[in-house]
PDBQT receptor file of N, H, CA, C and O in Angstrom, charges set to zero:
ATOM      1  N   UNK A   1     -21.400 -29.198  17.347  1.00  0.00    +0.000 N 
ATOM      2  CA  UNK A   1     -20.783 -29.619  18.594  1.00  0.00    +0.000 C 
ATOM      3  C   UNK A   1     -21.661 -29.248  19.789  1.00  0.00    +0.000 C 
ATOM      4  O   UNK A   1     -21.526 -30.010  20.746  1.00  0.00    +0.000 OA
ATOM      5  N   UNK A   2     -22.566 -28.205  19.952  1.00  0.00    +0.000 N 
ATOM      6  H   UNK A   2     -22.676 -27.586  19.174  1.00  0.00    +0.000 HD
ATOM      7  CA  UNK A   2     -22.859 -27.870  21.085  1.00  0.00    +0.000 C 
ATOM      8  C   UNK A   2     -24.569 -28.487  20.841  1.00  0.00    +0.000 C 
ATOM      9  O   UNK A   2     -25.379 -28.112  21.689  1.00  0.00    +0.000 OA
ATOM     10  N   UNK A   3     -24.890 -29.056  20.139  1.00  0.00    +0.000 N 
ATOM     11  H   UNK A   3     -24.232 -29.360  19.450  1.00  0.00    +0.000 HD
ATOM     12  CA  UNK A   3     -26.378 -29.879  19.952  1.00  0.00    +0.000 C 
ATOM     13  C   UNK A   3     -25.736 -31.088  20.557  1.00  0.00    +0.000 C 
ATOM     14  O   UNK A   3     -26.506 -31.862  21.126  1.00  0.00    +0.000 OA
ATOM     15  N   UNK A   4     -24.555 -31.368  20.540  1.00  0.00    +0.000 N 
ATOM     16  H   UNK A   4     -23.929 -30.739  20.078  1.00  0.00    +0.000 HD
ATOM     17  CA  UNK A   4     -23.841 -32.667  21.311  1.00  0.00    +0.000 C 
ATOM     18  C   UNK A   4     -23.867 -32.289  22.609  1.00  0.00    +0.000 C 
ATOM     19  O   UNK A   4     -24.452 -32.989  23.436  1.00  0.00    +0.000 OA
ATOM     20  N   UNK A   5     -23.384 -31.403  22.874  1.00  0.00    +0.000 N 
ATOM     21  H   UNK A   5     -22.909 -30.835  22.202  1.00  0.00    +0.000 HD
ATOM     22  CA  UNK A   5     -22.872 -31.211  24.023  1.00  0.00    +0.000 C 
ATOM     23  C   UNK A   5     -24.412 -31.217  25.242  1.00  0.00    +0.000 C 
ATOM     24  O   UNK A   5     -24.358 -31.442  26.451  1.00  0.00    +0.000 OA
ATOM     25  N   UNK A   6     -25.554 -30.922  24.486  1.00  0.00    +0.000 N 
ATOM     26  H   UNK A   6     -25.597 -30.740  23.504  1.00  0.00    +0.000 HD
ATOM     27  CA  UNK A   6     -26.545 -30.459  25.130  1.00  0.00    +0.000 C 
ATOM     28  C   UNK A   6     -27.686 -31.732  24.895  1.00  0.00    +0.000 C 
ATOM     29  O   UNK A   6     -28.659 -32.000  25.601  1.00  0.00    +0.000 OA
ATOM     30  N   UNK A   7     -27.372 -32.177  24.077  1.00  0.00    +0.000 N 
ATOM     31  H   UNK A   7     -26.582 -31.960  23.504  1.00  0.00    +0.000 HD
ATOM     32  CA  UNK A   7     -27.997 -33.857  23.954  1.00  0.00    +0.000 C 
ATOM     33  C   UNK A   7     -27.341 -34.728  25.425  1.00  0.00    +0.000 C 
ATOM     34  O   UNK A   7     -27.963 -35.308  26.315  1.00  0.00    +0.000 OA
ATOM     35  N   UNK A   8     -25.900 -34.540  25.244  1.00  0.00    +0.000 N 
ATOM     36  H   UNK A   8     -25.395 -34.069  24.521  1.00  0.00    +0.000 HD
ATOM     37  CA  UNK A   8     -25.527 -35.019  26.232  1.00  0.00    +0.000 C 
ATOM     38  C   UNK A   8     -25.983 -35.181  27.456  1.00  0.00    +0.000 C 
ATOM     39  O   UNK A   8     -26.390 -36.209  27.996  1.00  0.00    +0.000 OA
ATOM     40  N   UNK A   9     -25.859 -33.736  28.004  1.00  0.00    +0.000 N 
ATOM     41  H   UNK A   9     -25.529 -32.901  27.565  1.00  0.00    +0.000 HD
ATOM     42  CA  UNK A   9     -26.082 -33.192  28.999  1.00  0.00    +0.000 C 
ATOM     43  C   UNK A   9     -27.418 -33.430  29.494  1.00  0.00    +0.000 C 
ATOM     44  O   UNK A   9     -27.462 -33.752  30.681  1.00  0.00    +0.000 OA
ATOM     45  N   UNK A  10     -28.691 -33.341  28.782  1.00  0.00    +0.000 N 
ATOM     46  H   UNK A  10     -28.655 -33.080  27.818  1.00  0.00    +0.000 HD
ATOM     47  CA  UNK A  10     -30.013 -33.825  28.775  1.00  0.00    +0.000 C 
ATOM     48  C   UNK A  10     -29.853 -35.161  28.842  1.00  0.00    +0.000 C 
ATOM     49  O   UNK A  10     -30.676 -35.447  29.711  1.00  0.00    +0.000 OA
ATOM     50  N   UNK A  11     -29.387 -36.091  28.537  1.00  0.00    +0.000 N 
ATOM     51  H   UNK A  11     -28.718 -35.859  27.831  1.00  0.00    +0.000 HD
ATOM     52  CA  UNK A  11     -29.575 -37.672  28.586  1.00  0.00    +0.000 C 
ATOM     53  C   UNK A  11     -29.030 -37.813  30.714  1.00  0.00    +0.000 C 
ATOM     54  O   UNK A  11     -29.541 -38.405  31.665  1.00  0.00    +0.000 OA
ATOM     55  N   UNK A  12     -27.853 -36.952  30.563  1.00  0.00    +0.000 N 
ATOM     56  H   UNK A  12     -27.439 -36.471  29.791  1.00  0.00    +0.000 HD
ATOM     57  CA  UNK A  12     -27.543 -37.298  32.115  1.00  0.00    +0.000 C 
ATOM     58  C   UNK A  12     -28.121 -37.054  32.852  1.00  0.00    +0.000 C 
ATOM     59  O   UNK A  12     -27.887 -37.620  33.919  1.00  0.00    +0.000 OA
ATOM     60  N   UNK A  13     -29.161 -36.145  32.805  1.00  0.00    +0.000 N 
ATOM     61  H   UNK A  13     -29.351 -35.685  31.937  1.00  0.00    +0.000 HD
ATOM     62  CA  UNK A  13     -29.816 -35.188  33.792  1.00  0.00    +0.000 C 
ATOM     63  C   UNK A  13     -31.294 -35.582  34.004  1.00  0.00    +0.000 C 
ATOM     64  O   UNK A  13     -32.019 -35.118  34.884  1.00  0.00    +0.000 OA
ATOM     65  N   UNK A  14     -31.743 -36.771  32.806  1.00  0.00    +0.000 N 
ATOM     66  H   UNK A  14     -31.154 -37.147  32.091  1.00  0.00    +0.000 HD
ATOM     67  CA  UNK A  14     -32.516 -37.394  32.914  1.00  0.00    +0.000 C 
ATOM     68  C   UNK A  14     -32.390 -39.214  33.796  1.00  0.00    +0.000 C 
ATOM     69  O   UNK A  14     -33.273 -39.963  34.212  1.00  0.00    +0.000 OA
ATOM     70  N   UNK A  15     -31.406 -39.295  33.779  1.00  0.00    +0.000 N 
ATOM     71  H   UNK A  15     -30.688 -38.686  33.441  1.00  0.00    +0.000 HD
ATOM     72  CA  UNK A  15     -31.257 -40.315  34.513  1.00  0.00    +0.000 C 
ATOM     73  C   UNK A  15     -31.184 -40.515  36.031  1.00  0.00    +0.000 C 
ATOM     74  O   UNK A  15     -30.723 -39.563  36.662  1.00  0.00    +0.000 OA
ATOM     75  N   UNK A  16     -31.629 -41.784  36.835  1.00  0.00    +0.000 N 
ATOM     76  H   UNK A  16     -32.004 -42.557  36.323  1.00  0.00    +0.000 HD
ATOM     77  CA  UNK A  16     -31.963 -41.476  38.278  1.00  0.00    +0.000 C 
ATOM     78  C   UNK A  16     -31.380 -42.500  39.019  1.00  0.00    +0.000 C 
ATOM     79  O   UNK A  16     -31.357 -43.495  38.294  1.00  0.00    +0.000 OA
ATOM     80  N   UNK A  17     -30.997 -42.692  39.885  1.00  0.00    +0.000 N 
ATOM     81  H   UNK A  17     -31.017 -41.884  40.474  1.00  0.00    +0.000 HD
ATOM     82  CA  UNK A  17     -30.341 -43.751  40.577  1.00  0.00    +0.000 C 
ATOM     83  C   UNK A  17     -31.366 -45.033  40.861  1.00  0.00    +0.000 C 
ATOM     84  O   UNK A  17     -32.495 -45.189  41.328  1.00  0.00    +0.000 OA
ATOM     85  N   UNK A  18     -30.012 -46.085  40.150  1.00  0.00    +0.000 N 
ATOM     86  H   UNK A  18     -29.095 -45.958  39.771  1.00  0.00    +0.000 HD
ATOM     87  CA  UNK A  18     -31.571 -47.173  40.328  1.00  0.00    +0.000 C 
ATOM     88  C   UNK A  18     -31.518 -47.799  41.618  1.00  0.00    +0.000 C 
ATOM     89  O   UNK A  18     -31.770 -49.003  41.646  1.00  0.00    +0.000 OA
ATOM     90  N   UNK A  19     -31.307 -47.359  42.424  1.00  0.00    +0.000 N 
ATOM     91  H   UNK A  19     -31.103 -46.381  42.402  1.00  0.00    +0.000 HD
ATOM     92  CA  UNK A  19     -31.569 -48.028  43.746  1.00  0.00    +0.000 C 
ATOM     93  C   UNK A  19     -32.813 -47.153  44.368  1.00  0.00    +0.000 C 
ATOM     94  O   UNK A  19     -33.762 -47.792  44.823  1.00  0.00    +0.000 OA
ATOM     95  N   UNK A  20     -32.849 -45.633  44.410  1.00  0.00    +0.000 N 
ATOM     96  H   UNK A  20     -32.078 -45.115  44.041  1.00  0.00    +0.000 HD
ATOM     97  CA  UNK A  20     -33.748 -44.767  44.977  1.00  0.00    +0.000 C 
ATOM     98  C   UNK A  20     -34.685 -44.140  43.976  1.00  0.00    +0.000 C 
ATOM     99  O   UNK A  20     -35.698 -43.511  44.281  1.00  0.00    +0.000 OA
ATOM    100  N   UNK A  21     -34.273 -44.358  42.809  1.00  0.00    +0.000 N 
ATOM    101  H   UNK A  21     -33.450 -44.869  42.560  1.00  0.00    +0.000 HD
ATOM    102  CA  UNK A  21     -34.705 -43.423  41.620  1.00  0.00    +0.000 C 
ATOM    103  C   UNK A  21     -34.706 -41.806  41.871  1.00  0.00    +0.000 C 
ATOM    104  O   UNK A  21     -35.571 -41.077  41.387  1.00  0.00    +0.000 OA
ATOM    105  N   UNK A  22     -33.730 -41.380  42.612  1.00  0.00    +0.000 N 
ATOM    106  H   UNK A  22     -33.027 -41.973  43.006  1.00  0.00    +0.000 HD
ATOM    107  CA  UNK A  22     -33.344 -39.891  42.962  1.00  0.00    +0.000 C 
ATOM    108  C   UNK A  22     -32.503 -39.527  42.041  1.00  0.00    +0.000 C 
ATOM    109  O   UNK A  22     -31.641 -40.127  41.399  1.00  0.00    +0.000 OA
ATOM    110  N   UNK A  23     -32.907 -38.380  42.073  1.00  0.00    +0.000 N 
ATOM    111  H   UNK A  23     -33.607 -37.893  42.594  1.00  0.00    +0.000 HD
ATOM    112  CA  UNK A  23     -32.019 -37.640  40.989  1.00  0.00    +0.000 C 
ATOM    113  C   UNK A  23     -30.053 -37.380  41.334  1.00  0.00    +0.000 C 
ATOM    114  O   UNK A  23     -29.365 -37.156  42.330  1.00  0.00    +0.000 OA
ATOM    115  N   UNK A  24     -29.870 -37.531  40.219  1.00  0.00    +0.000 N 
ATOM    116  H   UNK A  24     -30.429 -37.713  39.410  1.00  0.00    +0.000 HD
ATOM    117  CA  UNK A  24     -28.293 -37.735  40.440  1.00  0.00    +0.000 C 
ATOM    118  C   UNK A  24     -27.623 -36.229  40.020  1.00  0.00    +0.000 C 
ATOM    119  O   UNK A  24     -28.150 -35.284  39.433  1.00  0.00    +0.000 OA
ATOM    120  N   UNK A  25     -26.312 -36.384  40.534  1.00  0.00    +0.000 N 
ATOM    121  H   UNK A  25     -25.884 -37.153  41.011  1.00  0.00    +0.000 HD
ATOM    122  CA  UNK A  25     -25.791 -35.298  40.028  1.00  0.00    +0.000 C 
ATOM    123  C   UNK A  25     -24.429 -35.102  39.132  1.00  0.00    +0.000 C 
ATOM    124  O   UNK A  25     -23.476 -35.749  39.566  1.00  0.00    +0.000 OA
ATOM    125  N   UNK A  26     -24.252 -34.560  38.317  1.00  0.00    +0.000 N 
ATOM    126  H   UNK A  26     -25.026 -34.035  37.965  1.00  0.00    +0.000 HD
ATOM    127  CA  UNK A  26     -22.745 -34.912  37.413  1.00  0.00    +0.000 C 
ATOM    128  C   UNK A  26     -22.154 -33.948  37.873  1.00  0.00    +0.000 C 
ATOM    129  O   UNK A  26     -22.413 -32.769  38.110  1.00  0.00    +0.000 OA
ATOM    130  N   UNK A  27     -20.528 -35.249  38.059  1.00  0.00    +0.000 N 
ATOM    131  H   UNK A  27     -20.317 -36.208  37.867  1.00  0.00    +0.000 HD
ATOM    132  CA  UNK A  27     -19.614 -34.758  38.454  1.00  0.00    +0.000 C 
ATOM    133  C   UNK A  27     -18.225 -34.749  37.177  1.00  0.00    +0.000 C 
ATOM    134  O   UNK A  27     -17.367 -35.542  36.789  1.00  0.00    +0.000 OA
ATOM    135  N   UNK A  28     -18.619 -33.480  36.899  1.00  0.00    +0.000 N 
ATOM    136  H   UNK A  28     -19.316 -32.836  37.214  1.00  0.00    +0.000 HD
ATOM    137  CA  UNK A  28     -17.676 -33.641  35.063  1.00  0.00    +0.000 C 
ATOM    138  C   UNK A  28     -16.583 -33.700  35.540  1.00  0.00    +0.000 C 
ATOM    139  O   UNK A  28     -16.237 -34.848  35.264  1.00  0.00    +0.000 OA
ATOM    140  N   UNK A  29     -15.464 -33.058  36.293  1.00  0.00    +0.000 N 
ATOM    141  H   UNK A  29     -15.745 -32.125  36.518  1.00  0.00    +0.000 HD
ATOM    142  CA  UNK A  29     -14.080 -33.455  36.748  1.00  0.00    +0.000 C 
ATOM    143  C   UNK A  29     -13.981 -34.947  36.591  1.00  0.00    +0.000 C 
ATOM    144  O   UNK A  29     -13.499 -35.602  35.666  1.00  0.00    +0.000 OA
ATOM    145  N   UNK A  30     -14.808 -35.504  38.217  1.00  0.00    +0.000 N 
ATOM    146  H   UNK A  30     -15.199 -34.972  38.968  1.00  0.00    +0.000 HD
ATOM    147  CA  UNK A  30     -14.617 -37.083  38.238  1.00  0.00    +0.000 C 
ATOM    148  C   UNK A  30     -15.443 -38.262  36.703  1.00  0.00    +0.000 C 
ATOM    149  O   UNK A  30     -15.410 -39.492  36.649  1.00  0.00    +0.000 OA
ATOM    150  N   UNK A  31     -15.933 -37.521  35.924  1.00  0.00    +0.000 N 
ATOM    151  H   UNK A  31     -15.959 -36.522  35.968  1.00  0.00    +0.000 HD
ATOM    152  CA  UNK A  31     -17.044 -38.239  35.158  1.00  0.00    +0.000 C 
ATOM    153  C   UNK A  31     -17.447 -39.433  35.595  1.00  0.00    +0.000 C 
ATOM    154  O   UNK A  31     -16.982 -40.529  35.284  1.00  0.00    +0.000 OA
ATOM    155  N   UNK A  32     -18.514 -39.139  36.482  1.00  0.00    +0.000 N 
ATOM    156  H   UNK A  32     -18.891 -38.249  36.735  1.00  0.00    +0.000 HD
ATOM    157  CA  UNK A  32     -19.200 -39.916  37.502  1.00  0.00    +0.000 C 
ATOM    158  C   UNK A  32     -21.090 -38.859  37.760  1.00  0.00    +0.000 C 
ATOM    159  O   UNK A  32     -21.615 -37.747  37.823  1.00  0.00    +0.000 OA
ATOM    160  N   UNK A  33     -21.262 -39.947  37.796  1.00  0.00    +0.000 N 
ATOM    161  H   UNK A  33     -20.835 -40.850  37.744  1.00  0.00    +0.000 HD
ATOM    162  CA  UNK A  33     -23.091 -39.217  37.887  1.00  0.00    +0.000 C 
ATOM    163  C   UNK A  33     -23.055 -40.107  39.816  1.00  0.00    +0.000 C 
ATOM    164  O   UNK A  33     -22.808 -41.253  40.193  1.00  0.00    +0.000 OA
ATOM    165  N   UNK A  34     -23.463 -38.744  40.581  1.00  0.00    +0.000 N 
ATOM    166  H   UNK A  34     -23.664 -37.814  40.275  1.00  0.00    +0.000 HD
ATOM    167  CA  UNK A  34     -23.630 -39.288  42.286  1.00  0.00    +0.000 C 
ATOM    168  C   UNK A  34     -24.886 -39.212  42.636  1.00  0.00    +0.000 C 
ATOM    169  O   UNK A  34     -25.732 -38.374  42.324  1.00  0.00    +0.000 OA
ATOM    170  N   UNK A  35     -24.971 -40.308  43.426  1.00  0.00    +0.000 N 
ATOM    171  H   UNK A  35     -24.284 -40.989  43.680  1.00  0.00    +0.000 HD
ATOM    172  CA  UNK A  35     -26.345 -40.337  44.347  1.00  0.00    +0.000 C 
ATOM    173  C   UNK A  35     -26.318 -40.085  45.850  1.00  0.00    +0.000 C 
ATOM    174  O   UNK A  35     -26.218 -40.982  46.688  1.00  0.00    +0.000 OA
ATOM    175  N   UNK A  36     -26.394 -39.067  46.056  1.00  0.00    +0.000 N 
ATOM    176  H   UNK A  36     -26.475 -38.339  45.376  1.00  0.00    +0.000 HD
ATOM    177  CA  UNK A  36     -25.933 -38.325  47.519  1.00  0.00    +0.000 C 
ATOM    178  C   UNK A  36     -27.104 -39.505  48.767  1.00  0.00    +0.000 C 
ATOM    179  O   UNK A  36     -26.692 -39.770  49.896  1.00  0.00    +0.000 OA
ATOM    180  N   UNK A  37     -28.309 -39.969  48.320  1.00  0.00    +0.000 N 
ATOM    181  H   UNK A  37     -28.644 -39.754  47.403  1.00  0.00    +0.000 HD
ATOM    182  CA  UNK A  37     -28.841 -40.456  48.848  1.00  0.00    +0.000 C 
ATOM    183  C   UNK A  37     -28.154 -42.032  49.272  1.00  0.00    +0.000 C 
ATOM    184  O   UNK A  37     -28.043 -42.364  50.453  1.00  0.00    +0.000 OA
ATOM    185  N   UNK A  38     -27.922 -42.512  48.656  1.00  0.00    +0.000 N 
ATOM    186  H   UNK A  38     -28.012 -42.242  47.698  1.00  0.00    +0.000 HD
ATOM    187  CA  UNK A  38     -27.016 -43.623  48.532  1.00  0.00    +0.000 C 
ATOM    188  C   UNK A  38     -25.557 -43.541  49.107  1.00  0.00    +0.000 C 
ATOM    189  O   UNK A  38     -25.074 -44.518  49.680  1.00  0.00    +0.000 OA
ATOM    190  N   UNK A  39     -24.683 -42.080  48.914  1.00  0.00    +0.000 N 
ATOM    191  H   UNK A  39     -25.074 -41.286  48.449  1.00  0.00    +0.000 HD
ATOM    192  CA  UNK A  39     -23.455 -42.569  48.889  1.00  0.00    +0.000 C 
ATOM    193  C   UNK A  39     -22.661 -43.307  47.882  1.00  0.00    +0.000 C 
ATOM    194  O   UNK A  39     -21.550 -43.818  48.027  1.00  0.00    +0.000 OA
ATOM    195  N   UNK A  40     -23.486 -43.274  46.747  1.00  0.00    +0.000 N 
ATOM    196  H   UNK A  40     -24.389 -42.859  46.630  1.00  0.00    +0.000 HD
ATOM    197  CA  UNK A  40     -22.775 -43.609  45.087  1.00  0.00    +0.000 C 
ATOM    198  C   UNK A  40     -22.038 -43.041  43.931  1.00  0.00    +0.000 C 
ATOM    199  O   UNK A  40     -22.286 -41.873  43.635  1.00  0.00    +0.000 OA
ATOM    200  N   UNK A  41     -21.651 -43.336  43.623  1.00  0.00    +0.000 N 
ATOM    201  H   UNK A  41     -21.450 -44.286  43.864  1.00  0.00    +0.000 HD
ATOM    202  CA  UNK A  41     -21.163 -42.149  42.565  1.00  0.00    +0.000 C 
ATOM    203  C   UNK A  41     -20.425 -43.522  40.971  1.00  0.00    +0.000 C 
ATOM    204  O   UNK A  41     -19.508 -44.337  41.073  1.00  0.00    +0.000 OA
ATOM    205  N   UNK A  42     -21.176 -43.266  39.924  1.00  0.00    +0.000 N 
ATOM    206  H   UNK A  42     -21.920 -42.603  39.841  1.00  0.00    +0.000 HD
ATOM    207  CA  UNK A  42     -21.455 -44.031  38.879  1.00  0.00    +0.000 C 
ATOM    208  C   UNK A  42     -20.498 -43.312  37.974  1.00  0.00    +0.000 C 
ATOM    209  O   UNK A  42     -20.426 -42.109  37.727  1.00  0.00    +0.000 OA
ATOM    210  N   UNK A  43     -19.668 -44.473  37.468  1.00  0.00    +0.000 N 
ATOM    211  H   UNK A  43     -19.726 -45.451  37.669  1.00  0.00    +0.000 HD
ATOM    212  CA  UNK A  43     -18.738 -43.728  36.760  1.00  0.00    +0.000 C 
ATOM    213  C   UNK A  43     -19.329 -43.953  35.393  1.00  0.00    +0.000 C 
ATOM    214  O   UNK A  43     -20.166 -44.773  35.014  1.00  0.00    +0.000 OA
ATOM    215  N   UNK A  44     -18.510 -42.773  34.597  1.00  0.00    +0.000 N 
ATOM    216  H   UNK A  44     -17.831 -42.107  34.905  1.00  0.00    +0.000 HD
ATOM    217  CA  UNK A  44     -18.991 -42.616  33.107  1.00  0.00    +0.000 C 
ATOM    218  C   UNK A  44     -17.827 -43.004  32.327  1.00  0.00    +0.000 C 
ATOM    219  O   UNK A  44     -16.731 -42.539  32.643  1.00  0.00    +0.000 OA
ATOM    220  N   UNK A  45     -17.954 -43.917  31.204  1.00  0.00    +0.000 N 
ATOM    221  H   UNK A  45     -18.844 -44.294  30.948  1.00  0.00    +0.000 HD
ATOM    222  CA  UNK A  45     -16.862 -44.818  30.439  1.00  0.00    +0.000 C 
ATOM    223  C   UNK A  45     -17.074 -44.389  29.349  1.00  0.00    +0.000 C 
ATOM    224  O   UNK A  45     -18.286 -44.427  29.137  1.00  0.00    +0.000 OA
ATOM    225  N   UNK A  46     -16.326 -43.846  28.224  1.00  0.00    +0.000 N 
ATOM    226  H   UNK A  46     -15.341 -43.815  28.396  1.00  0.00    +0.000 HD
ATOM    227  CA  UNK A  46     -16.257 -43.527  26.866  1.00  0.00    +0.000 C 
ATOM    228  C   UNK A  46     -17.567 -42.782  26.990  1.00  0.00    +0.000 C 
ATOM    229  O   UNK A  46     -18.493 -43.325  26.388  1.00  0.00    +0.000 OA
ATOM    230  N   UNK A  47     -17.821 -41.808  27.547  1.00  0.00    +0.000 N 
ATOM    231  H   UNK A  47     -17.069 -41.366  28.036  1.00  0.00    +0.000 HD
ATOM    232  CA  UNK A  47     -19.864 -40.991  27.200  1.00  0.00    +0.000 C 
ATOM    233  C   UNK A  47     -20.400 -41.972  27.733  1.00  0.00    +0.000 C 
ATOM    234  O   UNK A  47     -21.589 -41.742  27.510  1.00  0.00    +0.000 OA
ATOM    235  N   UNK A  48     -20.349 -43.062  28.374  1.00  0.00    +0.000 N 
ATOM    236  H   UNK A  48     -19.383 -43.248  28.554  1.00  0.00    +0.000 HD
ATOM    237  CA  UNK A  48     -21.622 -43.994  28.843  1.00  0.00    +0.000 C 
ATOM    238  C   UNK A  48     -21.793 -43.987  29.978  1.00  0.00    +0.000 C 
ATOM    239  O   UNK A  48     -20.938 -44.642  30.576  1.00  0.00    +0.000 OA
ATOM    240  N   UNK A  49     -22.648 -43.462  30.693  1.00  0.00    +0.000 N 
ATOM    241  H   UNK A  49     -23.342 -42.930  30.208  1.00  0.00    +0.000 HD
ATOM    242  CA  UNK A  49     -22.968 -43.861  32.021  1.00  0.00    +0.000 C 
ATOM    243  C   UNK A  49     -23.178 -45.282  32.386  1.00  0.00    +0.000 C 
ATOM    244  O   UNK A  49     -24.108 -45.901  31.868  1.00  0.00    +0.000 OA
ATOM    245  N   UNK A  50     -22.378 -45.846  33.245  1.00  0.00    +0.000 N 
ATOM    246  H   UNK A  50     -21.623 -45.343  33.665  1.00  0.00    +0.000 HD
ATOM    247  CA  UNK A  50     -21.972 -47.218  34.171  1.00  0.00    +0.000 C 
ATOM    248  C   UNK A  50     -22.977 -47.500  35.025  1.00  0.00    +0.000 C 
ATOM    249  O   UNK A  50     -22.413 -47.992  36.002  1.00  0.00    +0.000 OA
ATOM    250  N   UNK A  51     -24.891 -47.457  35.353  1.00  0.00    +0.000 N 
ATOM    251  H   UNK A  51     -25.349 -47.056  34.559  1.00  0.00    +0.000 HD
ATOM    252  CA  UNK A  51     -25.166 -47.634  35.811  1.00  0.00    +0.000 C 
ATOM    253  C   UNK A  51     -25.565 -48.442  36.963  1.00  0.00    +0.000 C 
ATOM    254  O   UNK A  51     -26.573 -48.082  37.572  1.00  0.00    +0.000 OA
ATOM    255  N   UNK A  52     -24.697 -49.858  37.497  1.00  0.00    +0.000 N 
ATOM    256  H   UNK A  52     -23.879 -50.151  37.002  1.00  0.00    +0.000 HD
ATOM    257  CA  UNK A  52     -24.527 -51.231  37.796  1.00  0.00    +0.000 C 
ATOM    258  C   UNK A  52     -23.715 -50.516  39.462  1.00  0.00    +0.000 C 
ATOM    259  O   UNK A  52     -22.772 -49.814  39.828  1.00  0.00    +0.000 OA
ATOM    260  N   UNK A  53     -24.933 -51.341  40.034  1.00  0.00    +0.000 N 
ATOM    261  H   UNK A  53     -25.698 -51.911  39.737  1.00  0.00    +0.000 HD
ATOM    262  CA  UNK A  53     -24.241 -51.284  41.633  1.00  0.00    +0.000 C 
ATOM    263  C   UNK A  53     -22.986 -51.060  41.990  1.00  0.00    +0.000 C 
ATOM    264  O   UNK A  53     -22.327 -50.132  42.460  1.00  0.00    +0.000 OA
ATOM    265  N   UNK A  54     -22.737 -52.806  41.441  1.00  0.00    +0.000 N 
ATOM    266  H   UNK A  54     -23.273 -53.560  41.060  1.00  0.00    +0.000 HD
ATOM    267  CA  UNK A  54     -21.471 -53.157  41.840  1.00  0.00    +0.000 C 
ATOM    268  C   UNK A  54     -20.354 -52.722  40.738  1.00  0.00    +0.000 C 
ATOM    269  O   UNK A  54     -19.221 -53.203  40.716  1.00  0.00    +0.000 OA
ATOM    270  N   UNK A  55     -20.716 -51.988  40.055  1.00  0.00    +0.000 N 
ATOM    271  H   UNK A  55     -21.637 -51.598  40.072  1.00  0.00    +0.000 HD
ATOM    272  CA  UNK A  55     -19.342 -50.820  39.291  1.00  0.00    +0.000 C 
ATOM    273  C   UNK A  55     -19.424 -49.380  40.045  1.00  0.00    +0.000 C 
ATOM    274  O   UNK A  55     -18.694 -48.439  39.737  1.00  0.00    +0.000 OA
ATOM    275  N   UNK A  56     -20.419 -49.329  41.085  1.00  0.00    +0.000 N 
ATOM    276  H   UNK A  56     -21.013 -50.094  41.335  1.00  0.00    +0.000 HD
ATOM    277  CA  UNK A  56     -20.065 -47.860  41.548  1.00  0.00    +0.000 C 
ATOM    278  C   UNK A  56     -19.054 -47.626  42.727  1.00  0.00    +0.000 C 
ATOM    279  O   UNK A  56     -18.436 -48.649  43.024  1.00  0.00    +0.000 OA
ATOM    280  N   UNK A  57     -18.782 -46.646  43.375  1.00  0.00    +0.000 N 
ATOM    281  H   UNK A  57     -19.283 -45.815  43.134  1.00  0.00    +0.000 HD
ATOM    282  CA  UNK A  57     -17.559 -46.700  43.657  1.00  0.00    +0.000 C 
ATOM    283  C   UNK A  57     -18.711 -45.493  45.169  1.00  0.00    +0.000 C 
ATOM    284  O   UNK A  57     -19.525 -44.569  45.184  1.00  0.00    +0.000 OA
ATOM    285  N   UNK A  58     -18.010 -46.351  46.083  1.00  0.00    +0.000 N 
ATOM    286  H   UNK A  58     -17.349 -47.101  46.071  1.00  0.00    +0.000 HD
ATOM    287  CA  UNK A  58     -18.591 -45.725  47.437  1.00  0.00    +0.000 C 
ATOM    288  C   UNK A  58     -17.784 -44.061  47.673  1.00  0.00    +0.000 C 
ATOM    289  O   UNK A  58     -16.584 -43.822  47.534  1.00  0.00    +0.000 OA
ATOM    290  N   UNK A  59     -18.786 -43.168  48.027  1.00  0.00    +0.000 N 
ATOM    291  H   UNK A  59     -19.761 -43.362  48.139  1.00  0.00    +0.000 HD
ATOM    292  CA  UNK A  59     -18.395 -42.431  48.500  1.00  0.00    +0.000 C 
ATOM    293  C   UNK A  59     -18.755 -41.368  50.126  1.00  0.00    +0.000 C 
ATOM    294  O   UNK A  59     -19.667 -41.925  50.738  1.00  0.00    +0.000 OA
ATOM    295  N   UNK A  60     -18.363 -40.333  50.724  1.00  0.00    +0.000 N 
ATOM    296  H   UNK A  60     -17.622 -39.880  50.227  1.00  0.00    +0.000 HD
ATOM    297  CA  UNK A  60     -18.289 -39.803  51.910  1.00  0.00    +0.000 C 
ATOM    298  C   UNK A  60     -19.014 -40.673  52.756  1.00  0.00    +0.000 C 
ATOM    299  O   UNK A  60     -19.117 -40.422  53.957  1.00  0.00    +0.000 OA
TER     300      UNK A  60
């Protein structure tokens, strides 16, 4: 379980916002990966990160 948990965690932390290619940040409460640069925040569906513009959900 925790080679999962840390596979996981490495796949998210490697991923970057495709509008800026900045690094994102996970938000495990909301399961959403944010792009503070943007004002994005990418929701995560069954373990999958939702990477698609227009599925992200505006934020502050």
């Amino acid at each position: 379980m925790t080679d999962t948990v840390t596979a996981d965690r490495r796949m998210l932390e490697s991923l970057v916002c495709p509008l800026t290619h900045a690094v994102l940040t996970y938000d495990a409460e909301r399961q959403e990966l944010v792009s503070k640069a943007v004002h994005l925040a990418f929701p995560i569906r069954d373990g999958i990160p939702v990477m698609l513009v227009s599925e992200a959900r505006q934020i502050g």
